[in-house]
N, C-alpha and C positions, 0 to 999 in steps of 0.2 A: 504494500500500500504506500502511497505519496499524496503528499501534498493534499491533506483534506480540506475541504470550503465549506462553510454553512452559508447556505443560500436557497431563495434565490435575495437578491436586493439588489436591485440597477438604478444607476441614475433618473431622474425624475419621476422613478417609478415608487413614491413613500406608503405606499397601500402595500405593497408587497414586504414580507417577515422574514427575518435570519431564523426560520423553522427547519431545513433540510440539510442535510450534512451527505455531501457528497463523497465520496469514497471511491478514486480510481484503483483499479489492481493493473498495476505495470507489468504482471509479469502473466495473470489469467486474461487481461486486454478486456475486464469485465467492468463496468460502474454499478456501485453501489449506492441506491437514493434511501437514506435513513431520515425517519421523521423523528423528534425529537422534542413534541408534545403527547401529553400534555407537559411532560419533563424529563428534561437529559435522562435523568435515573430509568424512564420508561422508553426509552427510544428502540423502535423495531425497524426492522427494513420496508419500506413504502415503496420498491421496484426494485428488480434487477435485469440489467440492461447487458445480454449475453455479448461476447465478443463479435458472432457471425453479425448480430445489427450490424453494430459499430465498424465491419468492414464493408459492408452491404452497401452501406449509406456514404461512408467516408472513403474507404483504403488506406483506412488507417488501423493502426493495433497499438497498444501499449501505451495507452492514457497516462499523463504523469500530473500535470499541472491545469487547476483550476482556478477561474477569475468569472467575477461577472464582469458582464461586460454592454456595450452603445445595443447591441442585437439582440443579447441571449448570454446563457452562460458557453464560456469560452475554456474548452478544454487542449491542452498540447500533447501531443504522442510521442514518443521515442521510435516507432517501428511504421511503417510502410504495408503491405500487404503480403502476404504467401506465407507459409509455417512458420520462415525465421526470420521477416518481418524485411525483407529486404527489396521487396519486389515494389520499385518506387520508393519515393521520399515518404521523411514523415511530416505532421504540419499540425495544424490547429481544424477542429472546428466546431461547429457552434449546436447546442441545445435547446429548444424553447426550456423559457424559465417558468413556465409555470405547469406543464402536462410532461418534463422532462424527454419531449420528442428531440432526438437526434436528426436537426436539420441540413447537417452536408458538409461539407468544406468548407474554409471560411476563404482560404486562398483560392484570388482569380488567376491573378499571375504570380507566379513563386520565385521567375528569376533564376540564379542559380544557386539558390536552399536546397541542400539534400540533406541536412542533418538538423536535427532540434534538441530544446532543452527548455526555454525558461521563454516568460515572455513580460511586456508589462507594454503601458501606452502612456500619452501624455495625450488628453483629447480635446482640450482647449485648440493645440497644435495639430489635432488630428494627426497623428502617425506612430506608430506603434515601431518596439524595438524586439528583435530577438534572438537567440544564440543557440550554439553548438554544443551538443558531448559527444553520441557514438551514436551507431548503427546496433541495433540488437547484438549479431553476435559477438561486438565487442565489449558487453557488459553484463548480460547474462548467467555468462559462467564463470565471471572474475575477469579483470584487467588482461587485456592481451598482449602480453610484453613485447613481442614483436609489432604491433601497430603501432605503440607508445611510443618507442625506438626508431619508428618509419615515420612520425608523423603525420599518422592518420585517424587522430580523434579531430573532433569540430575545434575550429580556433578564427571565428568569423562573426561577427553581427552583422547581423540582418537588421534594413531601415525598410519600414512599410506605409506606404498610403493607407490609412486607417477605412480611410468610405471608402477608398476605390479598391481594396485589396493586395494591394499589388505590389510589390516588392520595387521601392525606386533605387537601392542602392543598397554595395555591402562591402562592410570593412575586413580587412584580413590582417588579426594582430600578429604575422609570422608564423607559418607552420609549425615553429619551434611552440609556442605558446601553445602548451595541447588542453581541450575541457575550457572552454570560455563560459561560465555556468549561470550564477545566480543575476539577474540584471535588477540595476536599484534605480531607480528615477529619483530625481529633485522632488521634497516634496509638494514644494510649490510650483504647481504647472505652466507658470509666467515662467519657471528659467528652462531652459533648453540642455540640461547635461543630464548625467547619470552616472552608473559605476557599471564594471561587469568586472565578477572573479575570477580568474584565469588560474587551475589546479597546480599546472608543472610548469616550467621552461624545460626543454629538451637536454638546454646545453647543459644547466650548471644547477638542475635541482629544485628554481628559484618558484616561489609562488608569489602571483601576483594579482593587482588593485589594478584596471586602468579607465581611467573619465572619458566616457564617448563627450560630445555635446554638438549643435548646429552652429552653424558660425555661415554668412552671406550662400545659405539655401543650400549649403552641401553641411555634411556630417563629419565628424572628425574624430580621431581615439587617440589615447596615449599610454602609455605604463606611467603612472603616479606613485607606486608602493610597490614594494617585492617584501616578500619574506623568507628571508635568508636559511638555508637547509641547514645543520648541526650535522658536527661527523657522530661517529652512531661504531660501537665495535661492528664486528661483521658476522657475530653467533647474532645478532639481532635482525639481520637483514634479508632481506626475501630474495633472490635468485636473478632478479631484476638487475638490482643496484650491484651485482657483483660480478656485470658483466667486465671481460680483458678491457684493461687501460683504462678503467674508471676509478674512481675514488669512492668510499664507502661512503654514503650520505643519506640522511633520513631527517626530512624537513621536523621544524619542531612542530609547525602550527597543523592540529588537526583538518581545521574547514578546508585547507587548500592538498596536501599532497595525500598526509593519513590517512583522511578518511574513504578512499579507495583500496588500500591495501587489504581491510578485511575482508574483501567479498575473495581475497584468494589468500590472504595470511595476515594472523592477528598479532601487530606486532606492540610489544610495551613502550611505556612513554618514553622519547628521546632523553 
């Protein structure tokens, strides 16, 4: 399970109650709609929404990230279509919020998005931001060291026309910079920047912080923050970090490198 939302409640819409607690399984591609009156303590399942909808409708699989949203509630995938979720990209798309009908894809034009992860929007500005991790098989069964090594996890935002769909532009923070994950917007919708957290550098360990923002009608990114990896003995390290002609290193900060190691090795605090 990831990322639960209690909804629905959209803009202009104050008649509508944070009653429903949505529930994606990333890994069954199932959504779970939990009601949650009369009280939390009594919450039952109110639908469940089998995987073959969700690709029937979409061609999508593997639901991660939930938002209400300008349409309907706005779900993000990790997987694309066929068993191992690779057949096509993955994307967003939308739910009515109130009969929880799965209404289709939210993207018209995608651009060249093949990979997802996080999304958010600024809609004063109308346009929506969004990023990269992996393709199914590269997270399912634990980190694929060779990919990591190859430079082939998501390391890109994605800039989106909000009405019109459509993907106007897309940043590439260096293949090196692999997992571009969580994206944070301004809270205030008058400024034009954000954050997005980037897991690993390739070359040197580093995890890092960097500030999108709009500057004269084009988009822009930077590396603002790194956090710097700690040597680490080498009875503590996973098979990864002890490839010929590297140095033994095991980032300190969990959000950024860590917290991928246990889906293939649980390792103790640096």
């Amino acid at each position: 399970m990831e990322c639960l939302f209690i909804g629905p409640l959209l803009p202009g819409h104050a008649f509508l109650e944070r009653r429903y607690l949505i529930i994606p399984g990333m890994r069954s591609s199932r959504l779970y709609i939990v009601d949650t009156k009369p009280h939390p303590t009594q919450a039952r399942i109110h639908k469940i929404i089998e995987p073959q909808e969700i690709f029937r409708k979409t061609g999508y699989s593997r639901p991660h990230t939930v938002h209400c949203g300008p349409e309907g509630i706005y779900v993000s995938t990790l997987g694309g279509g066929g068993k191992d979720g690779t057949d096509g990209p993955p994307g967003i798309f939308i739910m009515d919020c109130q009969t929880f009908d799965i209404l289709g894809r939210w993207e018209i034009e995608r651009g060249s998005q093949e990979k997802h992860y996080d999304f958010w929007w600024n809609l004063p500005r109308d346009y929506m931001v969004s990023s990269e991790w992996a393709l199914p098989p590269q997270f399912e069964n634990g980190l694929v060291p060779e990919d990591l090594l190859s430079n082939k996890y998501g390391h890109r935002l994605h800039f989106w026309d909000l009405r019109a769909r459509r993907n106007v532009q897309t940043l590439d923070l260096g293949a090196n910079h692999q997992m571009a994950l969580e994206v944070r917007p301004a809270h205030d919708p008058i400024k034009e920047y954000g954050f997005v957290g980037v897991v690993v550098d390739t070359t040197n360990l580093e995890g890092s912080i960097w500030t999108w923002w709009r500057e004269g009608g084009k988009f822009h990114a930077e590396k603002t923050a790194t956090i710097p990896p700690e040597p680490a003995s080498k009875d503590l390290l996973p098979p990864l970090l002890l490839r010929p002609g590297s140095d033994p290193w095991l980032a300190r900060d969990g959000r950024s490198l860590v917290q991928f190691w246990p889906r293939q090795n649980r390792l103790p605090p640096g």
